[in-house]
C-alpha positions as CSV (number, residue, x, y, z in Angstrom):
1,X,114.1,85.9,282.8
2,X,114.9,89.0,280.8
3,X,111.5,89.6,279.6
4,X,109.6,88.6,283.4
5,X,111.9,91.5,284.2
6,X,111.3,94.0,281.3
7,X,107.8,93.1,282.1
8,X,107.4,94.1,285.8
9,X,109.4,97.2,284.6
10,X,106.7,98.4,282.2
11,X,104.1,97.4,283.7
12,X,105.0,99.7,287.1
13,X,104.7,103.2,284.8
14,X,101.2,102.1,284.0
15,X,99.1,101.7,287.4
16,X,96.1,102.2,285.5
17,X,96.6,99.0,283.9
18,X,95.9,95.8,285.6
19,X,99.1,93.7,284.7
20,X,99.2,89.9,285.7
21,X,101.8,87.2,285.1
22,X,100.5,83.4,284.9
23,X,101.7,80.2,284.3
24,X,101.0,78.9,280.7
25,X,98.7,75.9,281.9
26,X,96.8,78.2,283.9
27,X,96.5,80.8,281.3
28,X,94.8,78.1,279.1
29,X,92.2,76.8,281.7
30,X,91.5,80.5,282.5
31,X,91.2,81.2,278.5
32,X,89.1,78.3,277.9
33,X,86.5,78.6,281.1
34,X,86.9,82.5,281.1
35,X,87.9,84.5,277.9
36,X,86.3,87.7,278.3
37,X,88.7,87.9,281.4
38,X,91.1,89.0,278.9
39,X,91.8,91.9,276.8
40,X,95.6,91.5,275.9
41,X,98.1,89.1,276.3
42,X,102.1,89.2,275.8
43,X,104.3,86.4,275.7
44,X,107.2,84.5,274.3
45,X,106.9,83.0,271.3
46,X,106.1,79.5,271.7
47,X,103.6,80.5,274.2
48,X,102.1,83.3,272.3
49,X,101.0,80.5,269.4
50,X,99.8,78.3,272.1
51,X,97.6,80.7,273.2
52,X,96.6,82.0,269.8
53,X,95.3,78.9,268.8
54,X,93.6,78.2,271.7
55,X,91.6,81.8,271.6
56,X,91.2,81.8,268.0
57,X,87.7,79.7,268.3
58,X,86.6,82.5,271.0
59,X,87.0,85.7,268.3
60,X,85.0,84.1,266.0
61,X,87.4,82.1,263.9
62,X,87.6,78.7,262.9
63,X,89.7,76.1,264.9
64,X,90.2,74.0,262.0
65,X,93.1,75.2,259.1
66,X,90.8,75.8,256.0
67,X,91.6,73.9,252.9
């Protein structure tokens, strides 16, 4: 994919940044059991508001829509 490859690109000029690829169901079990693991993630889209929703309980916010 376009963006795998854009993403091994960047991530090759900075060596001082630890840069991992996952798949999405492992990304969740790793958010869920260890989220301090993670400082930044990047994705596509659909993935990205996967993931959001999932780590939104862990920075303090409510997992329920308010009303």
């Amino acid at each position: 994919m376009l963006c795998d490859e854009m993403f091994r690109q960047v991530s090759q000029e900075y060596s001082e940044v630890r840069a991992d690829q996952f798949h999405i169901y492992e990304l969740a079990a790793a958010l869920v059991l260890r989220p301090e693991k993670f400082d930044v993630l990047g994705g596509s889209k659909l993935f990205g508001d996967i993931l959001s929703n999932l780590a939104r309980p862990s920075q303090g916010a409510s997992a329920s829509p308010s009303r």
